[in-house]
N, C-alpha and C positions, 0 to 999 in steps of 0.2 A: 517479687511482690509478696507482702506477709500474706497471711489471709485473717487476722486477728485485730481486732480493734487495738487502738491507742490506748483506747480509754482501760482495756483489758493489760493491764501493766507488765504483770509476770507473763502470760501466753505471748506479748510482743517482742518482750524483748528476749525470751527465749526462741522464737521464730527467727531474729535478726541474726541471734548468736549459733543460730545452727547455720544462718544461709551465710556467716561470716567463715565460718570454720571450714564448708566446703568452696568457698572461694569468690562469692558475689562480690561484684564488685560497686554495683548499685543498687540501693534496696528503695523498694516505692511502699508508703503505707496508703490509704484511701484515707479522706479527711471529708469523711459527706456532710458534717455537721462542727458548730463552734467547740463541742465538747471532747471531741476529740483531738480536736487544735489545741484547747487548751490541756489535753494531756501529756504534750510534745515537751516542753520543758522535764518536768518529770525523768520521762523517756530518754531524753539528751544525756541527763543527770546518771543514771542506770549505767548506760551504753556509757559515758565518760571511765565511771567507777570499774568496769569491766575491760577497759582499753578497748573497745570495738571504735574506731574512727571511719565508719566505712561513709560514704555519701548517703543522703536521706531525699527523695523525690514525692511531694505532696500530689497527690492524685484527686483533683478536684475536678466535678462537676455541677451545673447547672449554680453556682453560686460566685458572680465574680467577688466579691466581698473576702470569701473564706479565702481564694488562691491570691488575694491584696495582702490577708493578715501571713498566708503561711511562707512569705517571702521573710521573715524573721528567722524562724526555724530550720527551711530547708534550704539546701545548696540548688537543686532545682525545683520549678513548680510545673506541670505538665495540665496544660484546659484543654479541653474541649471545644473549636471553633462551633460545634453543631449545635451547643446546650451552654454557650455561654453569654451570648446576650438576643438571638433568633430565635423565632419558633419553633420547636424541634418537629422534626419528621411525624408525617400523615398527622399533623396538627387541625388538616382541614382547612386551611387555610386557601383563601381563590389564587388564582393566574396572577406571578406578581411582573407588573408593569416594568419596565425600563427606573421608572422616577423611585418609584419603592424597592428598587432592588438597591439603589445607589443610599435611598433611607437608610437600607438596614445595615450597611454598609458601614455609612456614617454613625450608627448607631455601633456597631460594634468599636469602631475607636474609640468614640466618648466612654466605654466601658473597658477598652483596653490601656487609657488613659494612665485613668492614678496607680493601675498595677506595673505600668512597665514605669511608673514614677521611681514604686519599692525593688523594682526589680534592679533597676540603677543603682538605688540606697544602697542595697546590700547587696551588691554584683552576685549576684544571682542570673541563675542559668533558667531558661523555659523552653518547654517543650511542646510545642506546637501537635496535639496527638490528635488524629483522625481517625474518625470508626467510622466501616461504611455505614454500620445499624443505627447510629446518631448525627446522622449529616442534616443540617438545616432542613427546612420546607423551602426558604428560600432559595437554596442550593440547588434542591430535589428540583424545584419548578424550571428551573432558568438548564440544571447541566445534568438533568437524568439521577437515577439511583447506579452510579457508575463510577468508574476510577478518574473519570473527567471530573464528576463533581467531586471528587475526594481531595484532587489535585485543588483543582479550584478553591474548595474552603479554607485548605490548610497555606494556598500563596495569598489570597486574602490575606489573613492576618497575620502571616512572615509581612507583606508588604508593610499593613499600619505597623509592627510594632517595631521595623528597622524606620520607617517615619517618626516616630516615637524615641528615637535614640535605643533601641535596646536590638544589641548584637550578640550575644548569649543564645542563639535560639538552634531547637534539635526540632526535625519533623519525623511523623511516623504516620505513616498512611496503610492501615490497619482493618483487617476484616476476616471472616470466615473462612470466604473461599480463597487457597492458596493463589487459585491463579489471577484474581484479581489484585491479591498484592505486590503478584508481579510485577503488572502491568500499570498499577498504580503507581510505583516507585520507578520504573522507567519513563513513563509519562513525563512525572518532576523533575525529572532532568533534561528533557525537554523544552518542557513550558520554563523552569527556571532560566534558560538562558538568554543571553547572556553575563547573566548577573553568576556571582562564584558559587557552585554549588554550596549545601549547608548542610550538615552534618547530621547522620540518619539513625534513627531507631526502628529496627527492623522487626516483626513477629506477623502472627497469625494468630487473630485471637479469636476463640473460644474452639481452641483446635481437639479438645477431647483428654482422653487419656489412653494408656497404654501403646501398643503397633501404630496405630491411627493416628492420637496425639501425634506421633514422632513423624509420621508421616506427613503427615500434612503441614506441622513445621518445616522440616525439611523442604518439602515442595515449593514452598511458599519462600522459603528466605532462602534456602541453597544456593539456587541458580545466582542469587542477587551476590551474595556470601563469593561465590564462585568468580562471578564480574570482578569484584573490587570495592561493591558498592555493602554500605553499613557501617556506622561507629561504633552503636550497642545494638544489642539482642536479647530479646527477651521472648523464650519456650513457655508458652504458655499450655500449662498442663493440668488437667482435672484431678489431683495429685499431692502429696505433700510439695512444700515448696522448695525443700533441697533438692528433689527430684530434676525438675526445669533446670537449676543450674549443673547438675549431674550431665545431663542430655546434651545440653548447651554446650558446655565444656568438652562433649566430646565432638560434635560438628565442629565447631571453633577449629579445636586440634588438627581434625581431621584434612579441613579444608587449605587449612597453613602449609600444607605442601604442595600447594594449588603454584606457587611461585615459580616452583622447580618443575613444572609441567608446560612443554611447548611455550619457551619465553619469547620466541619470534611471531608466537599468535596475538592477534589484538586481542587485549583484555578486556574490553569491554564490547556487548554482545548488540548491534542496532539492528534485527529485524523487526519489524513491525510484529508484535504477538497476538496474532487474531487466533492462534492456538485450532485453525482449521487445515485440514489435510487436501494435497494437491489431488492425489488419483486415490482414497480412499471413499469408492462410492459403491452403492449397490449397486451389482454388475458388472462391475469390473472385477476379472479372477486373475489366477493366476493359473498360468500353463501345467497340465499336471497334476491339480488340486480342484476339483469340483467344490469349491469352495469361496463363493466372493465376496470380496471385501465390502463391512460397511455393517449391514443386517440388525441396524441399534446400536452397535457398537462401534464408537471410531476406530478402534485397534484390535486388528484378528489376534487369537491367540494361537500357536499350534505346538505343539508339543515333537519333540523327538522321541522314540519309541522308546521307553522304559523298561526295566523286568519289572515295578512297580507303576500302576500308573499316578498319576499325579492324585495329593491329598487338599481338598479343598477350590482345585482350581480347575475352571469349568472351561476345556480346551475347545477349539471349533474344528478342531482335527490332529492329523498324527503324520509323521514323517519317521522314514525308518534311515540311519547313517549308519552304511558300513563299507568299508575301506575306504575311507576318508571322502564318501562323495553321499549326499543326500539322493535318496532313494526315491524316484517319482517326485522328482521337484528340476524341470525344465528351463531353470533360472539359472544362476550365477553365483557362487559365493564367491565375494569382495573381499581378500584379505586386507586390504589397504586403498587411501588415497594418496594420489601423488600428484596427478594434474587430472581433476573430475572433469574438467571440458576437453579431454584427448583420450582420457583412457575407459572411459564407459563402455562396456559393451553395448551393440542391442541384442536386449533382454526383455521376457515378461515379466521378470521380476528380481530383484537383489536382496539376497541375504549377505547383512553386513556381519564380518567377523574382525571384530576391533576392539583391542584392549579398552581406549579409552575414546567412546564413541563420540562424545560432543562437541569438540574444534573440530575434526574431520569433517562430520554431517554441519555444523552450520558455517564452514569455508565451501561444501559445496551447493548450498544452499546460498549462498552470499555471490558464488561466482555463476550459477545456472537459473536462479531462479525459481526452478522448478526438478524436480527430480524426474527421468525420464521412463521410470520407470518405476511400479512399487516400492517401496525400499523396505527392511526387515531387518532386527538385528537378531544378534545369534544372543542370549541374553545365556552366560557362563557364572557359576557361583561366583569369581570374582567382579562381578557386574552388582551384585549383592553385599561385599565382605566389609565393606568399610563406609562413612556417612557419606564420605568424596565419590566413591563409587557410583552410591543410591543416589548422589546429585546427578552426575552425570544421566543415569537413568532417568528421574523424574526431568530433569531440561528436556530431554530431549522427548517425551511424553508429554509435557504441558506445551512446548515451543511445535510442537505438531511435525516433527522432523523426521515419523518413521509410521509405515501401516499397519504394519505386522509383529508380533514377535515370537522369535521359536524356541520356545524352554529347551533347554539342555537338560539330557537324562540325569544330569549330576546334582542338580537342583537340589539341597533339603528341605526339610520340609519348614524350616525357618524363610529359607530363602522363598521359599513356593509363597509363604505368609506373606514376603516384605513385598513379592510383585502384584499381588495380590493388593497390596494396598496404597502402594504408590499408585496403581491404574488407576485404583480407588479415589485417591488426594488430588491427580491431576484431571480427575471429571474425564479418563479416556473409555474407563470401562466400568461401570457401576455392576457390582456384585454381592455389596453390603448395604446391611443399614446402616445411612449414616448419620451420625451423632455431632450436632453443633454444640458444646457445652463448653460451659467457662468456665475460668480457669478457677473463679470461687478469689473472695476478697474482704474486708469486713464488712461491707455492702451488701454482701447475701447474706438472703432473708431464709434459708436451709441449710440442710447439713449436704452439699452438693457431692461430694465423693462417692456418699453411699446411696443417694437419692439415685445419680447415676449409674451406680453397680447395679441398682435392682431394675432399674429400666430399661438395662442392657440384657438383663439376665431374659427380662420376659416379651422383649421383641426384637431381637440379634438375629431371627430367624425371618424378618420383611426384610427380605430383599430390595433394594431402591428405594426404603421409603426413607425421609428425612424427619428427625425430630429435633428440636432445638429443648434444652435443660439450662436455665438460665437463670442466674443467681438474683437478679434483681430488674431493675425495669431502663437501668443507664443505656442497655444495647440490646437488652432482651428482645421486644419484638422486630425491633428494624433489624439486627443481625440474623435473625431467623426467616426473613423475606421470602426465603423461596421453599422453607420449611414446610411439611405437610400437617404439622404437629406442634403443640409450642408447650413448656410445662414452663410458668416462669414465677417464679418469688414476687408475689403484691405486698407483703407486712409480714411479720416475723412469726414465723408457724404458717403463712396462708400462700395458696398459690392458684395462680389462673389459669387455665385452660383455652388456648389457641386453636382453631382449627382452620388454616392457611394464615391470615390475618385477623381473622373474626375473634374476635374473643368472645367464648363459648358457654363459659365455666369460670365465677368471680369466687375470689376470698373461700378457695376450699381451705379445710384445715388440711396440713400436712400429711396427716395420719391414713389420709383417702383420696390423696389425690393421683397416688398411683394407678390403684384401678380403676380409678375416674378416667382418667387418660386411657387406659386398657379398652374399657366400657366404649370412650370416644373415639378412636382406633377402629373397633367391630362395629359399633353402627355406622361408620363413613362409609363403610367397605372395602377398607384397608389388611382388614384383617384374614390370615392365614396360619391354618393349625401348623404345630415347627411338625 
């Protein structure tokens, strides 16, 4: 996706021709207004003279009008079920009844109407995209602020617009938190059936930038990437825009030899992901280790003894290996599974030592139910070296399939970063602040890249607090829901001040909304000297 207006001729089409050059194969521009629709011809005309023929996707909101006209120009149109004919989220709006849920219902087809007309006209494709931060009121009231209602909105109007004749449609069920869009994207495969699956756009949006960015992409579409499940993919990154398709392209790659990995395993993953762990509670230790599981954190950490101890990462203890046997650890290291219901030891606890952990642990989760015993893996630099790797790692951290884990002295200090952050992505272990920020589009009302360099620069040091940086007001406050903090674009130069959901602080100017936020930070009592 550019981050440059239409209407900005040269900066677009120089955006396109770079995300051409490194390989995109779909470019979305935002069309918020008529005047940027009317600068698509134009635009076409440029991109013709330049031979870029790449596909162009209109990203409309809150206007079914604009996504009726920009079925002329674009090969796809991507709406909004949340903001395109409902009232959108915390609108205030009362308890809606059984008869008004089915109004609004009916009211959204009458407005899905003349667009799946043009859509027909000019066989055009649409994109069905759901954000959890813009899900109806109507939604919100009837199926929760959840991956249910996410599901819900987005087969709504897959339903009217295949009653409507139009079969062109992609879904993308889209949010923050990675592990909701897990779960969100398993759900609809679910609820879809049994009508034929339909063809998916997978991301996490307003996932950040840098280690984080990649991380929590990852977390979020890996696993799914992993399944089988995804058409297109879009890295959403606080970042120039060749960057995402840099990233992108190398998951993509990486996971493509996902085929030649255990082809007698079922590809596709059906536990229920409630992402909660069977014996990781307070109180519960492990033989050997005065040490028990749980204490705020779903997942122990413990380190194997270094001649360095580890850089940045806050252990819950230490084990020492020498001659191939863990030193003060009463448990079992598992080289393998072969048959998990005959060969388990009893044990108080299992360190898992496996190349590639994640068909072993959820075949023995699949066949036992429950794990009989702590389980732990031996977490080795190649657990870290490649995106296929760090999937495997983060599934099996979001899918709840492991207690513990024991760094290996070999660890670098990159690798020490990436675990560091994946526990981060999949909500097991909070250690950082974390940053909700988007990815930036012509819609933002700031210069977002460096607005968020400086707000990392001056509270990267809160620990667990969440701030959301958010280019404009489409996903702004609903995607930062569980935020403690909200910096978001109101009009061009001006920005608001959130403090959970409250808005705090109207129409600052630009220039002082930093330490405005800083100032609202220290008096919550948020704040801590680095």
């Amino acid at each position: 996706m550019i981050t440059a207006s239409a209407v900005q001729l040269a900066q677009a089409v120089a955006q396109i021709q770079e995300l051409d050059q490194v390989g995109c194969q779909l470019i979305r521009l935002s069309i918020p207004s008529k005047k940027e629709l009317d600068a698509i011809p134009a635009l076409r005309l440029e991109l013709e003279r330049l031979g870029i023929n790449r596909p162009l996707v209109a990203d409309v909101h809150f206007s079914p009008a604009l996504a009726i006209l920009s079925c002329q120009w674009f090969e796809k149109v991507r709406i909004n079920p949340g903001n395109f004919s409902d009232s959108p989220k915390n609108s205030g709006s009362a308890p809606i009844d059984p008869a008004a849920f089915e109004a609004g219902r009916l009211r959204q087809k009458e407005a899905l109407a003349p667009l799946a007309q043009e859509l027909l006209k000019y066989d055009r494709a649409v994109r069905v995209g759901v954000n959890q931060g813009s899900l109806s009121e109507r939604m919100m009231n009837r199926y929760g602020d959840s991956p249910l209602g996410m599901v819900h909105s987005a087969l709504e109007t897959v339903d009217l617009l295949e009653e409507l004749g139009v079969q062109k449609i992609v879904i993308s069920l889209k949010s923050s938190n990675p592990l909701v869009v897990q779960k969100a994207y398993r759900l609809l495969a679910q609820l879809r059936a049994p009508k034929e699956p339909l063809p998916l756009h997978l991301g996490v949006t307003e996932a950040g930038d840098g280690v984080m960015g990649r991380a929590k992409s990852l977390a979020g579409v890996g696993p799914l990437l992993y399944d089988g499940l995804g058409e297109t993919l879009r890295v959403s990154l606080t970042e120039p825009c060749k960057n995402e398709i840099a990233y992108g392209r190398t998951l993509l790659d990486s996971l493509a030899v996902r085929e030649t990995l255990a082809p007698e395993k079922p590809k596709r993953w059906f536990r229920e992901l409630d992402h909660r762990r069977v014996h990781n509670q307070t109180g519960v230790g492990l033989t050997g280790l005065e040490l028990p599981l749980g204490q705020g954190a779903p997942v122990l950490l413990l380190g194997l003894r270094p001649a360095v101890e580890y850089s940045g990462l806050e252990t819950n203890g230490w084990l020492e290996f020498k001659e191939g046997k863990l030193v003060g650890f009463e448990g079992t290291v598992w080289p393998q599974i072969t048959d998990p219901a005959q060969v388990l030891p009893p044990a108080p606890g299992l360190v898992l030592d496996l190349e590639q952990p994640l068909l072993p642990l959820r075949e023995l989760y699949s066949r036992l139910g429950q794990a009989p015993a702590p389980l732990g893996l031996w977490v080795k630099p190649h657990h870290l070296h490649s995106p296929l790797a760090q999937t495997e790692l983060a599934a099996l951290l979001g899918e709840g399939l492991v207690d513990f884990l024991l760094l290996d002295s070999g660890l670098s200090l990159e690798d020490q970063l990436w675990v560091t952050h994946l526990l981060q992505a999949t909500r097991t272990r909070i250690s950082l602040t974390d940053y909700i920020a988007c990815p930036s589009c012509s819609r933002t009302l700031f210069d977002l890249e460096s607005t968020t360099a400086r707000i990392k620069a001056k509270t990267g040091h809160l620990k667990g607090l969440k701030l959301g940086i958010m280019g404009c007001i489409v996903n702004g406050p609903g995607e930062m829901a569980d935020a403690d903090f909200g910096y978001v674009g109101s009009g061009p130069g001006k920005v608001d001040l959130y403090r959970g959901q409250e808005r705090v602080e109207r129409n600052l100017p630009e220039a002082q909304a930093v330490e405005a936020l800083l100032e609202l930070i220290q008096k919550s009592g948020f704040w801590r000297e680095p």
